[in-house]
C-alpha positions as CSV (number, residue, x, y, z in Angstrom):
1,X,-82.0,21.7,37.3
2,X,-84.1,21.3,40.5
3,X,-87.6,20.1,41.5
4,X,-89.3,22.0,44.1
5,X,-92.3,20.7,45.4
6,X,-94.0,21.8,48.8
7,X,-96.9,20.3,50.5
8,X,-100.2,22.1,48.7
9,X,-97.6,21.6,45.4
10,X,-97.5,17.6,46.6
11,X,-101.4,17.7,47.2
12,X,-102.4,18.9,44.0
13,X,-99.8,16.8,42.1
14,X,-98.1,20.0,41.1
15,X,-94.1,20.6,41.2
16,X,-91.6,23.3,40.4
17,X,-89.0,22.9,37.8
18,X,-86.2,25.5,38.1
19,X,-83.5,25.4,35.6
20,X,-80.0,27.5,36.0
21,X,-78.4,28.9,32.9
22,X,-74.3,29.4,32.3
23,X,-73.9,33.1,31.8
24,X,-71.6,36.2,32.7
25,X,-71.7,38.5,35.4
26,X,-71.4,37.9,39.5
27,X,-74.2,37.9,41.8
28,X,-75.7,42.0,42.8
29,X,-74.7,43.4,45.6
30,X,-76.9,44.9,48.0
31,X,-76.5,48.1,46.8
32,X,-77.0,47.6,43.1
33,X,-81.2,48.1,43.3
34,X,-81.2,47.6,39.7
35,X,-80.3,44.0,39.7
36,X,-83.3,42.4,41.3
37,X,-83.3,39.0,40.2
38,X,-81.1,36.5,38.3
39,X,-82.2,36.3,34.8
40,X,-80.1,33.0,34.8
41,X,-82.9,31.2,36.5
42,X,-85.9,30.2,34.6
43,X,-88.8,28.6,36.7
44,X,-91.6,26.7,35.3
45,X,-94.7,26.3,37.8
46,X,-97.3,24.5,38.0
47,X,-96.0,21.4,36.4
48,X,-97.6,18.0,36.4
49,X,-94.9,15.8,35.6
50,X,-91.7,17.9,36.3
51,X,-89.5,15.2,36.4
52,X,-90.3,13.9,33.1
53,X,-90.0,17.7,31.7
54,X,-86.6,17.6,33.3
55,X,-85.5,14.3,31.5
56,X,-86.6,15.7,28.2
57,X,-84.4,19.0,28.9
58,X,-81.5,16.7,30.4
59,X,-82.2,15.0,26.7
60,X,-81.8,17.3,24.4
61,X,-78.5,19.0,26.0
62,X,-76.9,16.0,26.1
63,X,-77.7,16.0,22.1
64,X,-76.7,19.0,21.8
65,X,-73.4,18.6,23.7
66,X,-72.7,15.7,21.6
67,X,-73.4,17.4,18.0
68,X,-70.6,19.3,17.6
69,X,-71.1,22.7,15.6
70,X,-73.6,20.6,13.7
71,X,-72.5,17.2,11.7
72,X,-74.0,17.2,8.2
73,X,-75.5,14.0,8.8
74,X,-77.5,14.8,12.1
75,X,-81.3,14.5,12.3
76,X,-81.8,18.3,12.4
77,X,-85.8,17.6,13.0
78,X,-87.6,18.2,16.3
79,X,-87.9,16.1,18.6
80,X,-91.5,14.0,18.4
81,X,-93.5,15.9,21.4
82,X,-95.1,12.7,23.2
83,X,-96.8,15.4,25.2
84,X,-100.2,16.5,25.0
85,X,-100.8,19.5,25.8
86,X,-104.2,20.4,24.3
87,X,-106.9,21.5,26.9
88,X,-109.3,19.1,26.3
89,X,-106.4,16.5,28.2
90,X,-107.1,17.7,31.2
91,X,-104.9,20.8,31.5
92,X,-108.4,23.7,31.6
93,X,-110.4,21.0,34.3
94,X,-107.2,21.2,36.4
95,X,-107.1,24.8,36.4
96,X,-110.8,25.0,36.7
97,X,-111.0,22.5,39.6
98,X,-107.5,24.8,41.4
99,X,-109.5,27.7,41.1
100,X,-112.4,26.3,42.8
101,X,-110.6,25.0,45.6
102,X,-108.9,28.5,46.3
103,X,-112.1,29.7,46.4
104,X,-113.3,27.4,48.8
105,X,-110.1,28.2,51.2
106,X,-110.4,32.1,50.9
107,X,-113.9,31.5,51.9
108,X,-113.4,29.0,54.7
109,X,-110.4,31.5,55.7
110,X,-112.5,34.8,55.6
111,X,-115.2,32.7,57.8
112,X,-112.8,31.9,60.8
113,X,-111.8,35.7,60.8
């Protein structure tokens, strides 16, 4: 798993969280135009707190890893979610308040051209 996070990312509190899965199959060659990306990488953009996503994740494979092919005794329940996600937290203003700020640089950019 890795954070990316560049400077408008950084600005905006943002970061990327990109998380490479085990699977079969090498990398395409150049001439192979079917294979045009890796299906072993799953991104997830946008994110607010990416580091705590990726301790979560980090979690619940090492739980996972640990279980065996499922002891009878194991807490098969989910996780509690101490996340809240609804839009009335703050996630819709955030997008809202993105949106207007693109607008305000396509417009500023349009005006210097």
């Amino acid at each position: 798993m890795r954070i990316r996070q560049g400077p408008l990312q950084r600005l905006f509190g943002l970061a990327e969280l990109e998380v490479h899965t085990a699977g079969g199959g090498g990398k395409a060659t150049e001439d192979d135009k079917s294979a045009t990306r890796n299906l072993h990488v799953g991104h997830f953009r946008g994110l607010e707190d990416a580091w705590a996503l990726r301790d979560r994740l980090r979690g619940a494979l090492a739980r996972h890893r640990a279980s065996g092919l499922g002891d009878p005794d194991e807490d098969r329940s989910p996780p509690p979610d101490d996340r809240d996600v609804s839009p009335a937290r703050g996630l819709l203003p955030a997008a809202e308040t993105l949106l207007a700020e693109a607008r305000r640089l396509r417009a500023a950019l349009r005006e210097d051209s």
